[in-house]
N, C-alpha and C positions, 0 to 999 in steps of 0.2 A: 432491408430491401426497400426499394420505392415501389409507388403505387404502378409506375412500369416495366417492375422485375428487374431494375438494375442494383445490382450490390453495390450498397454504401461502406467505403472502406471505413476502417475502424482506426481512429488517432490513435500511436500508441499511448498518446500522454495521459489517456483519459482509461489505460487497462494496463497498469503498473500490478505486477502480482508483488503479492508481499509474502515473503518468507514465513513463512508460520510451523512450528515443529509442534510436535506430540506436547510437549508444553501449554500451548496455547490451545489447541485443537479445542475443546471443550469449551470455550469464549468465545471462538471464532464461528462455533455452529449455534449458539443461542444471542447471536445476532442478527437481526432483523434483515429482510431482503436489502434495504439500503440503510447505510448510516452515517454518521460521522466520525473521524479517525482524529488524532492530533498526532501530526511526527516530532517528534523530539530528539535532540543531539544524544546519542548517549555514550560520553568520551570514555567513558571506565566498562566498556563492554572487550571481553578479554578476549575475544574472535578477532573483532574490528575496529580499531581505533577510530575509526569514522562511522560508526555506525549510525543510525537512524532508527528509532522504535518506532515503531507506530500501535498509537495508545487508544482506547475506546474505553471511557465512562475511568480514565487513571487506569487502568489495567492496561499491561502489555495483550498484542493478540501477534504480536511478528513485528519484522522487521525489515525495512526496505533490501532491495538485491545490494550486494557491497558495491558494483559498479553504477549503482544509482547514489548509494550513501553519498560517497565523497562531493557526489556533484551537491547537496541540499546541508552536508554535515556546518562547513562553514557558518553559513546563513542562521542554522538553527542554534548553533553553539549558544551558549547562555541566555536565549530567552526561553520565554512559555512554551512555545511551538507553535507551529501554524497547522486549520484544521484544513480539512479534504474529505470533503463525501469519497465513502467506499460504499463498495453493492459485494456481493456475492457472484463469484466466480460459476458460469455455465455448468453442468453437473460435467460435460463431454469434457471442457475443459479440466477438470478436477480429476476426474480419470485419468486424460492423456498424460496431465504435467504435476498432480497433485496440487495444485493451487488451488487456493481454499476462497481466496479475495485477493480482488482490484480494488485499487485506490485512481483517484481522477485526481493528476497536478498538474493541470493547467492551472493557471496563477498563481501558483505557487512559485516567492522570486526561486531562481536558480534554472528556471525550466527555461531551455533555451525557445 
């Protein structure tokens, strides 16, 4: 909100949820309110040939939506990866939809 009650919408580029399974969970909750993420290609993931992890400290914590992979899988394929502040997802949010964490890609190439 602003300081005269008007709701500031929300970019979605900047509240990308990331896939996180009971896998992760226990990584993704002893991270700090905001962090940083590295996405990385990950062409041998047996789900999704396009997938996208997204890594915090080299550990996986999840992995981008598949309808987001494909758009960033390209770009990332054989390099190091590019990072992205992530924050922790609203608790209301986490209830409604079980997302645990947003990631913010803006500039990250591929983002239209």
């Amino acid at each position: 909100m602003t300081s005269d009650n008007q709701v500031v919408p929300n970019d979605p580029l900047t509240h990308i949820p990331v896939a996180a399974g009971a896998a992760y969970i226990e990584r993704v909750r002893q991270l700090p309110s905001k962090f940083t993420v590295t996405l990385r290609a990950d062409p041998d993931n047996r789900f999704n040939h396009t997938a996208v992890a997204i890594l915090n400290g080299g550990d996986v914590i999840g992995y981008l939506p598949p309808e987001l992979s494909r758009r960033y899988f390209d770009t990332l394929k054989g390099g190091p990866g590019l990072d992205a502040p992530g924050r922790h997802a609203p608790l209301a949010a986490v209830e409604d939809t079980g997302v645990e964490i947003l990631i913010d890609l803006t500039g990250v190439p591929g983002t239209p």
